[in-house]
N, C-alpha and C positions, 0 to 999 in steps of 0.2 A: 726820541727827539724827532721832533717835523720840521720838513722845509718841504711845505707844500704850499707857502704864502705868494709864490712869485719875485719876492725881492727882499731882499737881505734884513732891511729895516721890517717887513710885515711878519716873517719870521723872527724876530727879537721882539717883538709888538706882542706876539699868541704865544708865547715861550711862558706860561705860565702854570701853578698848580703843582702838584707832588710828583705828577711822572714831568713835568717837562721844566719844570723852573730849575733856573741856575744858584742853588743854595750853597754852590760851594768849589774850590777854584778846579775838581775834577770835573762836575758837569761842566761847566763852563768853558773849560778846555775841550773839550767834547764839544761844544757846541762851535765853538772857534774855530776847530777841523770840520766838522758836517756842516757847519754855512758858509765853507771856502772863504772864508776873512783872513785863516792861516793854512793856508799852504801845506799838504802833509807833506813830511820833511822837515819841518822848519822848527824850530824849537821855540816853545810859550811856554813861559813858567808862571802864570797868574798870582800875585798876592793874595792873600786872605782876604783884601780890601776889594778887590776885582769885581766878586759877585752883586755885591752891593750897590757896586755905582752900573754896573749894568743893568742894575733892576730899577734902579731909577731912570735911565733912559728909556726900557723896556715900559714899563711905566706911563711915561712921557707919548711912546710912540703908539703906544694905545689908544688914550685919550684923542691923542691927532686922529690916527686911523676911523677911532667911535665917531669924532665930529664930522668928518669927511661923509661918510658912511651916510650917518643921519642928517647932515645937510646941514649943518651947523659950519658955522666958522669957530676956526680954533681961538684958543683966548692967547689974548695980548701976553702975559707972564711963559704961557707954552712955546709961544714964536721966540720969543729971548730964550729962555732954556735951550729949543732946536738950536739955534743958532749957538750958543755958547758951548754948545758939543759939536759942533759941525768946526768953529774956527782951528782949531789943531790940526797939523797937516798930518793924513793917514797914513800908515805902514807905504812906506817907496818900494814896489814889484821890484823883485831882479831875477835874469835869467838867467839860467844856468845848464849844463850841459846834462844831457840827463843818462843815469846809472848806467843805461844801454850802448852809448853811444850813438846813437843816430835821431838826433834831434835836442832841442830845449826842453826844461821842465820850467816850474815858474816857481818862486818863491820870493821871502821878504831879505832885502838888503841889511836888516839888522832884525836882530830882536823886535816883537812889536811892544810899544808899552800900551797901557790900558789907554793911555788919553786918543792914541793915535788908533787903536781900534773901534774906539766910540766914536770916534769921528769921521770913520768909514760908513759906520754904521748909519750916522747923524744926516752924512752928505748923499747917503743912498735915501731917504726918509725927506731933503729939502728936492731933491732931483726928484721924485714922488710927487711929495704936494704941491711943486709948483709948478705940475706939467699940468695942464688944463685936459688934456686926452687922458693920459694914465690916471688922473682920478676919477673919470667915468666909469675907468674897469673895476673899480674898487667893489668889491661885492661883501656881502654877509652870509655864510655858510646855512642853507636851508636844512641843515639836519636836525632833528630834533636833541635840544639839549649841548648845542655847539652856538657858540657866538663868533669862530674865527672869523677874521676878514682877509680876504685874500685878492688877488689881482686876476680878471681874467680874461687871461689873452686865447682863448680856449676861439677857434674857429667860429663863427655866428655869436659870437661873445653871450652861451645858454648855459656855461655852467652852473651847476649850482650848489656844489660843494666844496668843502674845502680840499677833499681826498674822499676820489670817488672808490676807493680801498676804504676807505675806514666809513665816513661818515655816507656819504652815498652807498654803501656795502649794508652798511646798518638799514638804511632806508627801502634797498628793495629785500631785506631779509623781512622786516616789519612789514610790507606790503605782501609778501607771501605768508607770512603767518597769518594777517589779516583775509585774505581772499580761504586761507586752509580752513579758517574757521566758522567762516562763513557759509562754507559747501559744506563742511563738515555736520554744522546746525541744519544747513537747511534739508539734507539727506537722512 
């Protein structure tokens, strides 16, 4: 799994395909803990129903990200959906003392249910697109054979991958086999 998107909603947005999609309520608990939505410590027990409606907001959050991205405006039916996953109020943080004794840890005040973590999800995603500067950072991943979109808050705002570990890693290996091959021919 990645969370190399910048923000919660862009990571549940690229969360797709056989290694990363949430087919089932263990990846998905997995992902609940690696995108900090649940707290490690905290106990999620996902329904069989879980994965489903977060693939539809996953879904949902794409499309928004692809129209941003290419300069499109999102459609009318997608803003009602956003919104109708954003109205539930999200998992309420509580602090609590932590295993060591010397300081807080952070965790959820109950159980999360699924509406209330789509809705975290949803309200990071209208925080997103209605910020007029953070949709500027919105980029599209220059690697070849990646489409993620990601946020970048990267110094001189040049990135241009999504994980310059994975997809930028690929790209200057390609350009050293490229130049190897080249001297190689030309020798």
């Amino acid at each position: 799994m990645r969370f190399d998107g910048g923000r919660v909603c862009l990571d549940l947005a690229m969360a797709a395909g056989r290694e990363e999609g949430l087919p089932d309520p263990r990846r998905l608990t997995a992902w609940l803990y690696g995108s900090g939505l649940v707290p490690a410590g905290t106990a999620v027990r996902p329904a069989a129903d879980w994965p489903q409606r977060f693939a539809v907001l996953r879904d949902l959050l794409a499309r928004l990200a692809t129209a941003e991205v290419d300069g499109h405006g999102p459609t009318a039916p997608d803003i009602v959906a956003l919104n109708g996953f954003a109205r539930p109020a999200p998992p309420a943080p509580a602090a609590v003392g932590a295993d060591d004794g010397t300081g807080l840890r952070r965790t959820l005040a109950a159980p999360p249910t699924c509406e209330a973590l789509l809705s975290a999800v949803a309200r990071d995603a209208v925080d997103l697109f209605t910020d007029p500067l953070a949709r500027t950072l919105l980029r599209r991943c220059e690697g070849e054979h990646c489409a993620r979109i990601y946020l970048d808050t990267s110094r001189g705002r040049r990135r241009r991958w999504c994980s310059s570990e994975i997809c930028g890693n690929r790209e200057r290996v390609a350009r050293h086999r490229r130049r190897s091959t080249t001297t190689a021919a030309q020798g």
